[in-house]
C-alpha angles and dihedrals in degrees: 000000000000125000144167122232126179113223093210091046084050092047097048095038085048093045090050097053099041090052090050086051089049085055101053088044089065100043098050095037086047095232132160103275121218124179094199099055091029083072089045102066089037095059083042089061107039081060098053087043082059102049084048089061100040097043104034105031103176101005092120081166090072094041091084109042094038086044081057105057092033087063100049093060105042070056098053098046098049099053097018103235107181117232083244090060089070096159099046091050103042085051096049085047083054103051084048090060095050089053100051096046080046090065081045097265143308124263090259088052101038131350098260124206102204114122132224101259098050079054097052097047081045084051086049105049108042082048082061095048086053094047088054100048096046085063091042086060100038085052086049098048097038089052093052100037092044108101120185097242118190112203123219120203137144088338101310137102142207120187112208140166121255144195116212112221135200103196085054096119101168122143122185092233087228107063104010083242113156107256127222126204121219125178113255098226081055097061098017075119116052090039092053087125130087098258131174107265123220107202112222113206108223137185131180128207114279090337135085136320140218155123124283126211107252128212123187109217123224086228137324127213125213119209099195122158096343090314142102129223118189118209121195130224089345111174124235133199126200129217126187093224123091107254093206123036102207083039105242093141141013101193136057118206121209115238086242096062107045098031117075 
């Protein structure tokens, strides 16, 4: 039987479907998504699936061991699994696998029909249900983590919302005391005094660095789960940008303040 194939139409259809199995790797091996070296491996991939085609035309022989390989490493490359982390990787591999017999194959494993629109729209939706999860899962955490905080200075008070955070590491550099951040149009306020000022050395990841202005409160109080937690002498800094950006809180609390 004799038939045409394009090698560009091969490529892009191949390219598209690896990158939506990428996608559903990560998402079902819960690993760290991203978009830039997703497309990379599958670019990688696609390539491979062509020199396959163009060097061993027939040798299905060859398709599975050489589909293996090829997928541990377009694996490897988009979520950068080290080769010492055996276990993680070979499962990973694995999960790819499943996901790509449960579309009905990839092109190395078996010659698949599907056409580049139906892989698109595939690509599309399944971006949309992870969209949609992700902020499934942002809503969920913010409401359990968001704690009603009234602060305490020079005889006044200001009652916020707060999310308490987990990856909030600062640390005022004089006496090693948790630090949390609060918006300044949220306490202007409250700190409309001329006050003594700690400066809080920050830095974000990957991102700027700096140094926050620091208050020390005079208490705070922590409304958690029916129940209220004073704190003593707590140090805030305060930053100009929103924290939250539907404005469901304007302080962040560090773990160590608000759990026991």
């Amino acid at each position: 039987m004799y038939y045409e194939l394009y090698m560009d139409e091969f490529f892009l259809e191949n390219f598209c479907l690896d990158f939506l199995l990428l996608f559903l790797t990560g998402i079902a091996a819960k690993l760290p998504i991203r978009f830039g070296r997703m497309a990379v491996g599958a670019a990688f991939g696609s390539l491979c699936s062509c020199l396959l085609l163009f060097l061993f035309p027939g040798e299905g022989g060859l398709l599975f061991p050489a589909a293996l390989a090829m997928a541990l490493l377009m694996v490897k490359g988009s979520y950068q699994i080290p080769f010492g982390q055996r276990k993680r990787l070979l499962r990973s591999t694995a999960v790819f696998f499943g996901m790509a017999f449960l579309l009905g194959g990839v092109v190395p494993v078996l010659r698949l029909g599907l056409t580049l629109p139906v892989i698109l729209s595939g690509i599309a939706g399944t971006a949309l249900i992870y969209a949609a999860l992700r902020l499934k899962e942002k809503w969920k955490y913010e409401t359990e983590n968001l704690t009603e905080v009234t602060l305490f200075w020079n005889g006044r008070q200001k009652k916020l919302f707060a999310l308490r955070d987990t990856g909030n590491r600062l640390v005022d550099p004089y006496f090693g005391k948790p630090v949390a951040v609060v918006e300044y149009q949220a306490v202007k306020e409250l700190f409309n005094q001329k006050t003594k000022v700690l400066w809080i050395p920050y830095q974000t990841v990957g991102k700027q660095s700096g140094c926050l202005p620091g208050i020390c409160l005079d208490c705070l109080f922590i409304s958690r789960d029916g129940e209220e937690k004073k704190i003593d002498r707590p140090i805030v800094a305060v930053c100009k940008e929103t924290l939250s950006a539907k404005g469901r809180y304007q302080m962040i609390l560090p773990s160590a303040l608000t759990d026991d």
